[in-house]
MILUMKOL-268138 format. One record per residue (C-alpha): residue number from 0; x, y, z. Coordinates in steps of 0.25 Angstrom, whole numbers, plus 5000, padded with zeros to 4 digits. Each point is the difference from the previous one (the first is absolute). Example, Ala and Ser with C-alpha at 12.3 -4.5 7.8 and 13.67 -1.06 7.14 Angstrom:
BEGIN
 torvex   xx   yy   zz
      0 5049 4982 5031
      1 5006 5014 4998
# end
This chain:
BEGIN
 torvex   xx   yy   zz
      0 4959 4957 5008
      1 5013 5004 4996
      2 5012 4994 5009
      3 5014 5006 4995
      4 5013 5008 5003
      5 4994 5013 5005
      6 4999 5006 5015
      7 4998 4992 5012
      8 4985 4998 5003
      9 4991 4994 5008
     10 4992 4993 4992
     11 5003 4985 5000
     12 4991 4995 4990
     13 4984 5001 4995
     14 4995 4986 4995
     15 4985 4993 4998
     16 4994 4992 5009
     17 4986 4992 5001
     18 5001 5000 4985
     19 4983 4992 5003
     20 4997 5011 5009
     21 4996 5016 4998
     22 5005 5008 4987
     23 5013 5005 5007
     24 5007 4994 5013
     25 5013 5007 4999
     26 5010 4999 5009
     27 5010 5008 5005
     28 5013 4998 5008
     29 5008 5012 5009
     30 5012 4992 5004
     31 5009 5005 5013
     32 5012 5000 4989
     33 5002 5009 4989
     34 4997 4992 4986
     35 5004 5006 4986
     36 4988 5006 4992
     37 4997 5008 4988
     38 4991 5012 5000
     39 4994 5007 4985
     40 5007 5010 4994
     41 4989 5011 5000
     42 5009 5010 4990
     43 4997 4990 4990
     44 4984 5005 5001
     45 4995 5009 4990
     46 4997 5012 5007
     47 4986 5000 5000
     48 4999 4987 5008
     49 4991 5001 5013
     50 5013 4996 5008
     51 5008 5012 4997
     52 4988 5010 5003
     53 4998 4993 5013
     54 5013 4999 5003
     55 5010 5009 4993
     56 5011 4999 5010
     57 5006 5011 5012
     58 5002 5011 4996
     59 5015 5006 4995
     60 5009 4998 5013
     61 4992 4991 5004
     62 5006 4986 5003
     63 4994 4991 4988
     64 4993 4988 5010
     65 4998 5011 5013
     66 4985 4998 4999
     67 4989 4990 5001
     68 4994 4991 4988
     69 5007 4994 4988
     70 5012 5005 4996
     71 4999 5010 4989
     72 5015 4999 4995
     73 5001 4986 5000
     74 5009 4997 5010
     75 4996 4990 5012
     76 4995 5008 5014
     77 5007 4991 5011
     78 4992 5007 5010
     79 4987 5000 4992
     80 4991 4997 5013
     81 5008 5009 5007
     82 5005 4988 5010
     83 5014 5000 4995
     84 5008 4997 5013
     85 5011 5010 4996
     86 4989 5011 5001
     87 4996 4996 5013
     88 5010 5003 5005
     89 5008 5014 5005
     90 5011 5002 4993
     91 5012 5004 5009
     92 5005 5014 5005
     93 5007 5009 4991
     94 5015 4997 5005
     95 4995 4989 5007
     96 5006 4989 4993
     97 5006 4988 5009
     98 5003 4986 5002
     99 4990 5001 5010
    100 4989 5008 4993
    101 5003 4989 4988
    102 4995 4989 5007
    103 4989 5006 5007
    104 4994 5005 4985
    105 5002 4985 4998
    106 4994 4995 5010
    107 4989 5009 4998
    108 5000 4997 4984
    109 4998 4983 5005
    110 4989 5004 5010
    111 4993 5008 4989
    112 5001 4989 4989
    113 4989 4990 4998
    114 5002 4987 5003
    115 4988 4992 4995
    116 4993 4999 4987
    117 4987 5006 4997
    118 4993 4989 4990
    119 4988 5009 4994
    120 4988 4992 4991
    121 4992 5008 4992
    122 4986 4994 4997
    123 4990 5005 4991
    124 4986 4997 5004
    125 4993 4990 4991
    126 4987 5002 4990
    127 4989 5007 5003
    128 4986 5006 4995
    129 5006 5012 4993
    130 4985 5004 4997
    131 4997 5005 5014
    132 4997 5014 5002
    133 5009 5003 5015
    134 5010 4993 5005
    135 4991 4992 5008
    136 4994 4995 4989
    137 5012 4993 4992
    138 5002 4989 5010
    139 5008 4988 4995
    140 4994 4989 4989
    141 5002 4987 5002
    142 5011 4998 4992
    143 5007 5013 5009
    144 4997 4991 5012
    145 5005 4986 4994
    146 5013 5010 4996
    147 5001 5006 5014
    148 5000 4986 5006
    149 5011 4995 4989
    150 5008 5011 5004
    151 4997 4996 5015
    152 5003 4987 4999
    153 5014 5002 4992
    154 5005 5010 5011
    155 4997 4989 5009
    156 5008 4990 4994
    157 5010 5011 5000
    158 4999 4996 5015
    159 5007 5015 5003
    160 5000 5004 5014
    161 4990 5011 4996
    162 5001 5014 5009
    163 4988 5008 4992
    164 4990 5002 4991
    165 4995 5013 4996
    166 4989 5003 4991
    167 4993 5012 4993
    168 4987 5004 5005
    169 4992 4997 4988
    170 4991 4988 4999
    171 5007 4992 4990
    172 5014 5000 5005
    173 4992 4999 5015
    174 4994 4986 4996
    175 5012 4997 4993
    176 5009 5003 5013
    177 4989 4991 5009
    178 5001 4987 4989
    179 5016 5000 5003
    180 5001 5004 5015
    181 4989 4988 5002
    182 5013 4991 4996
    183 5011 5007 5007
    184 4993 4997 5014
    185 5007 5010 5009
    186 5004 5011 4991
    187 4997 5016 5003
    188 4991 5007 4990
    189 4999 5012 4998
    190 4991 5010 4992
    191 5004 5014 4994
    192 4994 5011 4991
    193 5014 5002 4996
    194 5002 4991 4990
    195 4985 5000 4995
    196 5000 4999 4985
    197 5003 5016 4992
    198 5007 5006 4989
    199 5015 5005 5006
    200 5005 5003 4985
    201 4994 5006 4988
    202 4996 4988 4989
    203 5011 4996 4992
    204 4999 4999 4988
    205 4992 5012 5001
    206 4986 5000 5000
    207 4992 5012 4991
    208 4988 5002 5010
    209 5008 4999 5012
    210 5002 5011 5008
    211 5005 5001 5015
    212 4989 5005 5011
    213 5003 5001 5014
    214 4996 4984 5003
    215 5012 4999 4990
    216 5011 5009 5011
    217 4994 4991 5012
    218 5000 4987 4994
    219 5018 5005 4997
    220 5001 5004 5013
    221 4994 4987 5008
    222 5005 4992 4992
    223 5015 5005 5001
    224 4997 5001 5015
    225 4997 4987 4999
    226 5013 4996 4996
    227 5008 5010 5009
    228 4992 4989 5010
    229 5001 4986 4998
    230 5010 4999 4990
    231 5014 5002 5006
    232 5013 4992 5006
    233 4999 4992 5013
    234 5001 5009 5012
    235 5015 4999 5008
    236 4991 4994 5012
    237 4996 4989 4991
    238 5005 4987 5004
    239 4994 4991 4992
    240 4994 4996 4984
    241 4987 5006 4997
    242 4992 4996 4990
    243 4988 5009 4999
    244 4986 5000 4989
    245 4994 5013 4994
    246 4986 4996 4993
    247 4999 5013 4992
    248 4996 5003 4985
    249 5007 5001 4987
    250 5004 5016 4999
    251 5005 5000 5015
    252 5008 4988 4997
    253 5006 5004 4987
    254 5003 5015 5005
    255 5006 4991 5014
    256 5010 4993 4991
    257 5003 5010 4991
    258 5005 5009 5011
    259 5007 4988 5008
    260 5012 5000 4988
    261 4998 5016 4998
    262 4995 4999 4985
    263 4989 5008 4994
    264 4986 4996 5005
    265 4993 5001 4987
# end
């Protein structure tokens, strides 16, 4: 991912891990201070690109980052999971400003700040019969099962003090979550249909016979949902690292980490 002199961000870092484990283990940092990143430059695109029909930016006298999702003029959205702890805070009284109001907006600006990092793994599930018909159908192969418990056995070795692991409700990435949690004893699972596997974006490159149907609206609309949920800084009230596991699918993960440094999902 790129790392360089543009805006403050969030995003610590996104790295590989359990390299002998499933296809992707991703994981992604959310540190309590602000670290230097780099986001696209989505002018560059050709206007026929998905990302600028999806996300052609406010409109005019609209501040350029005022909305959700990725930032369609290039520049870095400080509050892009709208938890920016300037924001949550009331800005003072018109006429109001004094010594004393100055410290209380501080004080309230250092109660609203996080004060612990969120550590975020993202996990594809491992291989499975891609010939069944329904999702119960494609459970995991052996190999997917000898991926899974490589993948477990490496976050062990990790020995993280894990918070969580939550999974997609589909089969594969079920078995898949069941194999690791059996070696992190102790750690919370939990299940969601919101980051079951689906299409957010249109295919890029495109694709000739594609053509969006209502599945194809849903499928966006969980997924970025999705995100809006699990993906996001450390609340203020946090006191302490958390290192938390979300055994998912290849789409969700892609669009999951596309939107985390505000570049175009396709």
């Amino acid at each position: 991912m790129p790392v360089g002199a543009g805006k403050k961000a969030l995003l610590a870092s996104l790295g590989l891990i359990a390299s002998t484990g499933t296809a992707a283990a991703l994981a992604g940092f959310w540190k309590k201070d602000d670290v230097v990143a780099q986001c696209a430059q989505p002018a560059d695109l050709p206007a026929s690109s998905n990302f600028i029909h999806l996300y052609p930016g406010p409109p005019p006298g609209i501040p350029c980052d005022a909305g959700p999702g990725p930032s369609a003029c290039g520049r870095w959205e400080q509050n892009w999971d709208r938890r920016e702890p300037a924001s949550l805070i009331r800005p003072p009284k018109k006429n109001a400003e004094n010594s004393t109001t100055g410290i209380i907006k501080e004080n309230e600006l250092a109660a609203a700040t996080p004060k612990a990092t969120r550590n975020l793994f993202f996990i594809r599930h491992g291989h499975y019969m891609v010939d069944g018909i329904s999702d119960e159908g494609r459970m995991l192969t052996e190999l997917g099962r000898a991926q899974a418990a490589n993948t477990g056995k490496r976050l062990a070795d990790l020995n993280f003090p894990w918070t969580k692991l939550v999974h997609s409700s589909m089969l594969r990435a079920r078995e898949t979550a069941q194999i690791i949690a059996s070696q992190l004893p102790g750690v919370l699972v939990e299940s969601t249909d919101l980051i079951r596997e689906g299409a957010p974006i249109p295919p890029e490159p495109p694709v000739s016979n594609w053509r969006p149907g209502a599945q194809f609206f849903e499928d966006g609309a969980r997924i970025e949902a999705a995100f809006r949920k699990f993906i996001h800084r450390a609340d203020p009230d946090q006191e302490k690292d958390s290192y938390e596991i979300i055994v998912c699918h290849a789409n969700v993960i892609r669009y999951f980490v596309c939107r985390c440094v505000l570049t175009q999902p396709d």
